[in-house]
ZAMARGU-4260 file (C-alpha; in steps of 0.2 Angstrom, whole numbers, plus 5000, padded with zeros to 4 digits):
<rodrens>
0) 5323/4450/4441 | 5329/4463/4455 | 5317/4475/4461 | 5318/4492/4455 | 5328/4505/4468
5) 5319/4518/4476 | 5327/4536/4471 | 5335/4542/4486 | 5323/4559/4485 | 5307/4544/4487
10) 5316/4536/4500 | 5320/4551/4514 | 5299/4549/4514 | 5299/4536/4524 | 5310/4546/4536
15) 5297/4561/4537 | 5285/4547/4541 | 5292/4542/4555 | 5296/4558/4561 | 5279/4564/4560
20) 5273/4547/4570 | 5286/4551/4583 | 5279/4570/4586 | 5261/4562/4586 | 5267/4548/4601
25) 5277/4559/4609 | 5261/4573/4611 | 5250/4560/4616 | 5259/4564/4635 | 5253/4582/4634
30) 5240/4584/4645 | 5232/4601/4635 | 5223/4597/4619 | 5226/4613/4612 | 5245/4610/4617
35) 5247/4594/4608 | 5237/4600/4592 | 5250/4615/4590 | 5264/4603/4589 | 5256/4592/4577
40) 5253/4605/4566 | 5271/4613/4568 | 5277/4597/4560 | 5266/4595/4547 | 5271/4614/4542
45) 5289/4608/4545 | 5286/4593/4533 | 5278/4608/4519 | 5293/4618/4524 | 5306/4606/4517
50) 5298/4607/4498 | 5292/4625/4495 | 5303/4639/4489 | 5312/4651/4499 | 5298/4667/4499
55) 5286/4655/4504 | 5282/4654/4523 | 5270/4642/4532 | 5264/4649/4547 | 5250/4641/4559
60) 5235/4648/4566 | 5232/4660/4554 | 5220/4675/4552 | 5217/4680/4533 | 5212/4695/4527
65) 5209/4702/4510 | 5216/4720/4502 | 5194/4725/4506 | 5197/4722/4525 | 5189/4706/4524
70) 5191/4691/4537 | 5188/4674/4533 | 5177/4670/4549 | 5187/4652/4554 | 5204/4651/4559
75) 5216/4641/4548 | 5227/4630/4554 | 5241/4630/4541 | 5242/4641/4526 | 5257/4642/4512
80) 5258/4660/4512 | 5270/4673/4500 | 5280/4684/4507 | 5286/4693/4492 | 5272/4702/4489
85) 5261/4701/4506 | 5259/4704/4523 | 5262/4692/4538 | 5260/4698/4556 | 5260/4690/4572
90) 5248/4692/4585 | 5258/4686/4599 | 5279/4687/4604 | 5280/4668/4600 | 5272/4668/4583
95) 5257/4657/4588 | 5244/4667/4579 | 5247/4678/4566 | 5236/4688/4550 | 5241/4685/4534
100) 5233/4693/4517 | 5225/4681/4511 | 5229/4686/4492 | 5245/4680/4494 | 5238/4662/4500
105) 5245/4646/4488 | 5237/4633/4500 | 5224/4628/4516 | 5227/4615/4527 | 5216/4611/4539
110) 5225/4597/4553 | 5217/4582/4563 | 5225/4571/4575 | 5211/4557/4575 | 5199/4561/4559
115) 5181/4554/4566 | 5163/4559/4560 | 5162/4575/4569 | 5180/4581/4567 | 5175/4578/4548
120) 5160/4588/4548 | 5167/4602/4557 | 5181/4604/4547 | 5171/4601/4529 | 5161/4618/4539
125) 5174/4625/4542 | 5179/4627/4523 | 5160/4629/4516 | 5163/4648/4514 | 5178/4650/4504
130) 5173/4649/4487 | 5162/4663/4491 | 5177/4671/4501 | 5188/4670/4485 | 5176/4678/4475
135) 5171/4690/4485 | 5191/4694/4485 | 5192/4693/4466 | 5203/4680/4468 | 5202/4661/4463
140) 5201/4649/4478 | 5219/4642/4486 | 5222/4622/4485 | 5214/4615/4500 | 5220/4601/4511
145) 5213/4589/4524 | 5228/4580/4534 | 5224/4567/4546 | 5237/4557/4557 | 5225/4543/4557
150) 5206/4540/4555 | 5195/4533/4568 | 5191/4512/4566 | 5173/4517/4565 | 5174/4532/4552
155) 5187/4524/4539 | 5174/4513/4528 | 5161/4527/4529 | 5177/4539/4521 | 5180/4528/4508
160) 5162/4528/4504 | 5160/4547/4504 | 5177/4546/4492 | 5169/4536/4479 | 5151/4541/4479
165) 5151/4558/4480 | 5154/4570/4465 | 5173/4578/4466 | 5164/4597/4472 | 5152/4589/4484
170) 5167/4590/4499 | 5177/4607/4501 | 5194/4600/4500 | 5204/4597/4486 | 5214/4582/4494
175) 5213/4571/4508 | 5231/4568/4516 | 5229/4550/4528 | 5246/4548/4535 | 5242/4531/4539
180) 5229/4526/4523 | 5237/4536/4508 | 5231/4551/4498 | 5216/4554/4490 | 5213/4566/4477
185) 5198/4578/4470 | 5196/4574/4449 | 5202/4593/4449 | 5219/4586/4454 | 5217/4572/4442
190) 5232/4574/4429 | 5242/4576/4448 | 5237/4560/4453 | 5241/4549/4438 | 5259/4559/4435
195) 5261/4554/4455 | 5265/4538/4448 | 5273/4541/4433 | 5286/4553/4438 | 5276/4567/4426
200) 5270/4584/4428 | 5252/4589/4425 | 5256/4596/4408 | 5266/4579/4401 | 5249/4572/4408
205) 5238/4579/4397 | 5252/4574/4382 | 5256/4554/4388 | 5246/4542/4379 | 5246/4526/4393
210) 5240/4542/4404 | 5226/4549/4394 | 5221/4530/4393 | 5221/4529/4411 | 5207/4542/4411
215) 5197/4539/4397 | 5196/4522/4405 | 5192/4528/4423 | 5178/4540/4414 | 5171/4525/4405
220) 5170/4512/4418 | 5162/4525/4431 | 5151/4536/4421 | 5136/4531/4432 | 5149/4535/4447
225) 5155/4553/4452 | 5168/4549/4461 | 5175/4563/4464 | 5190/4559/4475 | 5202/4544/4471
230) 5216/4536/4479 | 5232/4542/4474 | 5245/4526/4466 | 5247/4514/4480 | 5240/4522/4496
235) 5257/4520/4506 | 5263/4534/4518 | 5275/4538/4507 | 5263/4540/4492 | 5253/4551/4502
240) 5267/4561/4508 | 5273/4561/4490 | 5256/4568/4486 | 5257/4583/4497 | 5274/4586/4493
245) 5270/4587/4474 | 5254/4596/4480 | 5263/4610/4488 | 5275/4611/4475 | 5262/4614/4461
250) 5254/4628/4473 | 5270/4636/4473 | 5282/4631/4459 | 5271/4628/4443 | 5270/4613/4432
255) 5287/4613/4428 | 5294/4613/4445 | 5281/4599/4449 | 5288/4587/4437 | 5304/4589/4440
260) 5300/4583/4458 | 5292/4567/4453 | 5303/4563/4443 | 5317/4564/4457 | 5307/4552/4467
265) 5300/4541/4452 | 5307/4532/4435 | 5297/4545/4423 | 5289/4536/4409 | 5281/4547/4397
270) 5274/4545/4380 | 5271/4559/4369 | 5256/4560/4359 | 5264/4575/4349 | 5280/4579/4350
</rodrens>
């Protein structure tokens, strides 16, 4: 029997793959490491760009500050931020830094060329006081995202094993973005992850029987295991860039939105428990 065809949505993935693997080669002449991160993370915020709705802007370098006059003490490297209600300003003639009210924030991403131990730990540091920001804000706390162009040899195996073994609020991301070894999802993004794979929103999650199966069955079998964080479907580039994509998309378009998107890219098989 023929192998299914991928959906033409699914298959200009592998194109922002590549593109993305280009930009990171291509900086790898710069002689300035601040420099080369700047265009890595222009791309990425090019790649969020192509799936977030027109108000939405993804600015780099970013400032936040609440309606109190509060600043997040770390700079961000890429926020998804609303325009149609908040305030953006730049800081320089070239847009290279900029304040952003961080009210209007959707989504976090922090970026790494090579994710190693000590980029890790400072990045994991970097994040440690949101929760208390948002509340402090009276606000809940933005999706937040770790994107990696690729993880050190030495560090890879001991990721995996923070992934499975550590409970899914013991790191403060809410996903992991590898470009070259997939996605991995926090259990908060759980009814994300399984409709990943079958072209479902969130919502029709929560409503799918093979689904609900899925994690009744992964609850069941690791119930003396937090893991908190789990591969998304088959840790391709294009799974993972699929993950963000649908990531972004929930931060900004809803549920509804969210499945419509996956099922573009995927064959949707849903079965209702109740109609």
């Amino acid at each position: 029997m023929p192998a299914e065809k991928s959906k033409r949505l699914l298959q200009t993935l592998t194109g922002h793959y590549h593109e993305l693997l280009a930009v990171y080669a291509r900086t790898a002449a710069h002689k300035l490491p601040s420099a080369k991160g700047s265009i890595r993370e222009d791309a990425v915020a090019d790649f969020i760009r192509a799936w977030v709705q027109k108000r939405f802007s993804v600015p780099t370098n970013v400032f936040v500050t609440n309606r109190f006059g509060q600043e997040y003490p770390s700079e961000l490297d890429l926020v998804i931020h609303d325009g149609s209600s908040g305030g953006l300003w730049n800081l320089d003639a070239k847009g290279g830094n900029c304040v952003a009210t961080w009210e209007e924030v959707r989504l976090i991403a922090q970026i790494k060329s090579t994710l190693d131990a000590v980029t890790f730990s400072k990045a994991c540091e970097s994040m440690l006081p949101l929760a208390d920001y948002a509340k402090k804000s009276k606000t809940e706390k933005p999706f937040t995202v770790l994107f990696a162009y690729q993880v050190s040899d030495d560090f890879i195996h001991s990721l995996i094993e923070k992934f499975t073994y550590s409970a899914w609020d013991a790191l403060p991301f809410d996903a992991f973005i590898l470009l070259n070894s997939g996605a991995y999802f926090s259990t908060s993004l759980r009814e994300l992850r399984i409709g990943i794979e079958k072209g479902l929103s969130p919502s029709q999650v929560n409503n799918d029987g093979p689904s609900q199966d899925v994690l009744i069955l992964e609850d069941f079998v690791n119930y003396e295991i937090p893991n908190g964080f789990r591969a998304v479907s088959d840790c391709s580039p294009e799974s993972g860039l699929l993950a963000l994509a649908a990531l972004v998309t929930l931060a900004t378009a809803g549920d509804d939105v969210t499945g419509a998107l996956l099922a573009a890219c995927t064959n949707s098989k849903h079965f209702p428990i109740f109609d």
